[in-house]
C-alpha angles and dihedrals in degrees: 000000000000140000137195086233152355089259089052087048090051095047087054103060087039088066091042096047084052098052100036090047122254143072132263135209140171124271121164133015135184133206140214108244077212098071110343092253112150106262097169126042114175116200114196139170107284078236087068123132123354133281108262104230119230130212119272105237098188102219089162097258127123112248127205123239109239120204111247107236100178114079110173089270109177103199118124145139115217117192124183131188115256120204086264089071093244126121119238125204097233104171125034134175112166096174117097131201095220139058111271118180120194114246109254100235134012115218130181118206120196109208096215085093087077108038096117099043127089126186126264138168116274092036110150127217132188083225151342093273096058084045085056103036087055098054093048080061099052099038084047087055098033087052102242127111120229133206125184109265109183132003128187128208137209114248085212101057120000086240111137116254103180139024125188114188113188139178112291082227091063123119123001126306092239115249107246111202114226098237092178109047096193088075127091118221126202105240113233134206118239112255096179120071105169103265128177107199111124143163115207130181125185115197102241121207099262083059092252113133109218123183119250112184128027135179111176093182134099143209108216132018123309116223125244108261095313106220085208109130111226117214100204101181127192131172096272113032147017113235108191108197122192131180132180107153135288137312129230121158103150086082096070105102108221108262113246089199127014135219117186113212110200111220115212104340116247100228142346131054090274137004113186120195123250122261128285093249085062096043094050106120129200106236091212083074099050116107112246095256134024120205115282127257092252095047095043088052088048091045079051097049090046096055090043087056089050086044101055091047090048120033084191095056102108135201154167141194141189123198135197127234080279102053086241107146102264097170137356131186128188136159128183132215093271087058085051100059093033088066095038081070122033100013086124092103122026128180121200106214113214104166096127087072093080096064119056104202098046108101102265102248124166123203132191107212141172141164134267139213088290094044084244107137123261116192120219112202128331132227138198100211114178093156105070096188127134086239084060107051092050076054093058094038089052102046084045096056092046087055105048108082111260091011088241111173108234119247091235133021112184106191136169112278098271113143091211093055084050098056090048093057091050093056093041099036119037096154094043117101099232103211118187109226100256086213092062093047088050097043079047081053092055092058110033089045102042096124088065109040088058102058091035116062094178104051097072084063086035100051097037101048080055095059084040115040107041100129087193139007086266106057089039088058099039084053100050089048093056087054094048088059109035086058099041087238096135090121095037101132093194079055097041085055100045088054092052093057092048096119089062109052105003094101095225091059075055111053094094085062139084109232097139082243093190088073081078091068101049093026116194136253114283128206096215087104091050096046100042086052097045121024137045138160093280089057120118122243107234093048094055091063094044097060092038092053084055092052096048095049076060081061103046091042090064086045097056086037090052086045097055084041092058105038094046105041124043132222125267104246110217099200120026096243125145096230087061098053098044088049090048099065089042101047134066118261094251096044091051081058097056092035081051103048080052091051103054089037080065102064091057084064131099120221130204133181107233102170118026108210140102082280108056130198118197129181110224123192148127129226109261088056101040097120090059091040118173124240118218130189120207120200094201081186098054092025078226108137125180137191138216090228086066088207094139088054094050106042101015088233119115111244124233088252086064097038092058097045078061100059086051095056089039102237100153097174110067110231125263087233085060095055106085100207084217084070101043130088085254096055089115099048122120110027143065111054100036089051090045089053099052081040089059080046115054082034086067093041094050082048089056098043088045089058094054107030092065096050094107130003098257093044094055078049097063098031085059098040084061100041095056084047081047094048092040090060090039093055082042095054082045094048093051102038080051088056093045107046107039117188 
């Protein structure tokens, strides 16, 4: 398994570690004798190892016994840096040897809902949890860290009655005396100063928890809004805190032109902006608050960070006249070879957009082998202009390795983003989600959904089911009449826009159209839950990072399933078992259910040449039979049902053609490379390592070629003839070597 970094590594097995059911801690690092960087982090169960036992001194005292919470577990995940820059899971031990039990929920708590309020005694809490959760918020804003001092328990029922959390840097770190002097000790530095600040809360009777006691001083300085994450585990629940200062975007005053800066370009020598025409924005469309001056610094500094760790880490960003974050676009490696091999069909995710006050977040996204969703660069868009969306396809393209179009975007109705897609992709079949324009339906005709229970299947197995252009347009006018909607204008629209969301207008198009039927996983929930327009940057990428390694981890898991078992055959045919050693586990099952649907048609030759036409068709759809050509001198054969050019995946009419005229291996052309076990193959280290390299060279170049002022002349003039060959070799390798 790989991650961008060691922080990423170590977030991932955090959020495992939640949601499996134990703690983790480091325990063991290693170093570059180079230049003293970390190379190895090992991660391992907080259970880890034994207490060493120390020796009992008797000084009279009675002396508490303390549990023992280590137990010789032996699980761990241990990731080093390669030369690539990447970091490799090397060692790995999932089992425990301990009971863990996964939390029961997972909550994520943004502090910012208590950033006006400050403790005081009498405050009353529904638990403990809330109670702690609280004062994690305030110490996180005030700039002092808290552990739990002293609890107290019911005799009656074990239950807790009382918590005090206190400063960590509470008490005295206890002298130890050195009884063997041979030995060298590491001096430490004292973490403990006395201090007296403290938070307790006593269970009343009416099962209120109300605080008690309260000291709000301290003895020593507070740090400035600490950005740590705090893991405060119970046993019935992870509460994740972040804090990373406060949020005001209110402040931002709306752009009245705007000038996009583009921040480390993503890829090339130069990349000059558009002109200003192109970039002129229509304030109207502006969202009511950009990001403010001291979010949009610490969004910089992040993907700087990203950016150092990972040369191929790539990002943009457009500012307003106030240098307030209007848009921002990245995208990592594993976005770059995502889209290297399945870009053919990209979807761009607005669903934030139905909710105003969600952050409004973008997402090109995909699927993969498994039909599982990739995602191909994000975006934070708060201008939704034509002007910036040609800004976010262009920084996009640049990004994704080769800049190749896809050969279809599906996108939200929005007529800017229409107009942009036409400017940046001309070749590009633009399709409209069919989802969005029913769930638009929904809305615009409720009227009539509501006193006619039979329009919404009507209307829908009219979308759906129209086998041609004619019958679709035979059918909408029915409805049209039946209803009395001829001037409906919502109507009107929506007809107008048919060849780009009613499925027949598609059918000449690849859209792996299967991807409709097993669609794949969304992040609405996830946002909705936990996002919304008052949430911090940097938190925000921080928990979506979480949720994507979620993502990356099926995939991995999907990718060892296929690759180590192999599929049940239902019926013992050659073409089965040869496709069942090339595909993925979840597209043989659709090839196969294909395949045996196939056996229950009828097939009749229509038209005896070397060009054959045969009717296929079953009983109960006689009346809606296929038509397949067979080339019997190209072995190419096509259907009128254009599954195979939608999905990539050959359709049972075709399939059993084949059986007629006895072909029992199914054809290389048939076997889309994007579907099979091998889809990955061919990108992502090999392309980091000549980007390291070129990066040192240019360095290098860069160095020399600004000593004197004739010789930065020369050394420009060759490098825009160098970059002008190199756009020409990329231009010609993309035209010959389409996805």
């Amino acid at each position: 398994m790989e991650f961008e970094s060691e922080e990423s590594a170590k977030s991932f097995y955090m959020a495992y570690a939640s949601r499996v059911g134990f703690s983790v801690r480091i325990s063991k690092s290693r170093r570059s004798r180079n230049d003293e960087s970390i190379i190895m982090r090992r991660f391992v169960c907080s259970k880890e190892g034994f207490h060493m036992k120390k020796g009992n001194f008797d000084d009279g005292k009675k002396k508490r016994k303390r549990a023992t919470i280590r137990e010789g577990c032996n699980a761990m995940i241990e990731v080093i840096q390669k030369y690539y820059g990447r970091w490799v899971v090397s060692k790995l031990v999932k089992e425990h040897n301990h009971l863990v039990e996964a939390p029961s929920r997972v909550r994520y708590i943004a502090p910012e809902e208590y950033a006006g309020i400050e403790p005081f005694l009498g405050m009353e809490f529904h638990s403990h949890e809330a109670a702690q959760t609280f004062y994690y918020a305030y110490a996180s804003r005030v700039g002092f860290d808290v552990r739990i001092r002293l609890s107290r328990r019911s005799t009656r029922d074990d239950s807790f009655v009382m918590r005090r959390f206190v400063c960590t840097k509470e008490g005295f770190t206890p002298f130890e005396e050195s009884y063997d002097e041979s030995k060298k000790k590491r001096s430490r530095t004292p973490t403990r100063e006395g201090c007296k600040a403290m938070f307790e809360v006593i269970k009343k009777d009416y099962d209120k928890w109300v605080v008690s006691k309260l000291v709000t001083e301290h003895t020593h300085d507070l740090a400035v809004a600490p950005s740590k994450v705090h893991y405060i585990q119970s046993q019935s629940e992870v509460v994740v805190l972040a804090k990373s200062g406060t949020v005001n975007r209110d402040k931002s005053a709306t752009p009245a032109n705007l000038k996009p800066q583009l921040v480390e370009p993503v890829t090339g020598f130069s990349n000059p902006p558009p002109n200003d025409q192109d970039l002129r924005t229509d304030t109207k469309e502006v969202r009511q608050y950009a990001f403010g001056v001291e979010e949009s610094q610490g969004f910089l500094e992040y993907f700087k960070r990203m950016q150092s760790e990972n040369p191929t880490f790539s990002y943009a960003f457009q500012l307003d006249k106030n240098n307030c974050l209007l848009n921002v676009f990245w995208a990592d490696a594993k976005a770059k070879m995502a889209y290297y091999c399945f870009g053919d069909v990209v979807t761009l995710d607005m669903s934030y957009r139905r909710n105003k006050n969600m952050i409004p977040f973008a997402m090109f996204t995909g699927v993969n082998h498994h039909l599982q969703s990739v995602i191909f660069g994000c975006a934070l868009m708060t201008d939704e202009t034509e002007a910036s969306y040609v800004w976010l396809f262009e920084n996009w393209l640049l990004a994704m390795c080769g800049g190749r179009p896809p050969v279809s975007l599906i996108t939200d109705q929005q007529e800017a983003i229409g107009a942009a897609i036409a400017k940046m992709f001309p070749e590009t079949r633009h399709c409209i989600c069919k989802r969005h324009i029913l769930n638009k339906c929904k809305e615009k005709l409720s009227n009539l959904y509501a006193v006619h229970a039979t329009f919404e299947e009507e209307f829908e197995k009219c979308v759906d089911n129209s086998e041609t252009v004619e019958i679709f347009e035979a059918s909408w006018k029915s409805i049209l009449d039946k209803y009395d909607m001829g001037e409906n204008s919502w109507l009107q629209f929506l007809y107008s826009l048919r060849q780009k969301w009613v499925p027949v207008y598609l059918k000449d198009t690849f859209t792996a159209e299967i991807s409709v039927v097993h669609r794949p996983e969304s992040l609405n929930k996830f946002f909705e839950k936990y996002f919304n327009s008052k949430t911090n940057l940097l938190v925000f990428i921080s928990l979506f990072e979480q949720a994507m390694a979620g993502w990356y981890e099926r995939e991995a898991l999907e990718d060892l399933a296929t690759q180590y078992t192999r599929p049940l055959l239902k019926t013992p045919s050659n073409m089965l078992k040869q496709v069942a050693e090339i595909y993925t586990r979840t597209i043989f099952d659709i090839f196969q259910e294909e395949f045996v649907e196939s056996l229950g048609y009828y097939v009749d030759k229509i038209e005896d040449a070397m060009v054959s036409k045969y009717r296929v068709t079953r009983d109960e759809d006689a009346h809606a039979p296929c038509t397949v050509s067979y080339d019997f001198s190209e072995k190419r054969t096509s259907c009128s049902c254009c599954k195979f050019e939608t999905s990539g995946i050959l359709c049972r009419h075709i399939l059993r053609v084949f059986l007629t005229v006895d072909v029992r291996v199914l054809p290389e052309y048939y076997i889309l490379k994007r579907w099979t076990r091998d889809a990955k193959s061919g990108f992502v280290l090999d392309e980091s390592v000549r980007y390291n390299e070129l990066c040192r060279d240019a360095m290098k170049y860069a160095r020399e070629g600004s000593t004197s002022g004739e010789v930065y002349n020369v050394a420009k003039e060759a490098l825009q003839m160098a970059f002008a060959e190199v756009m020409a070799a990329k231009k010609d390798i993309i035209n010959r070597c389409p996805i």
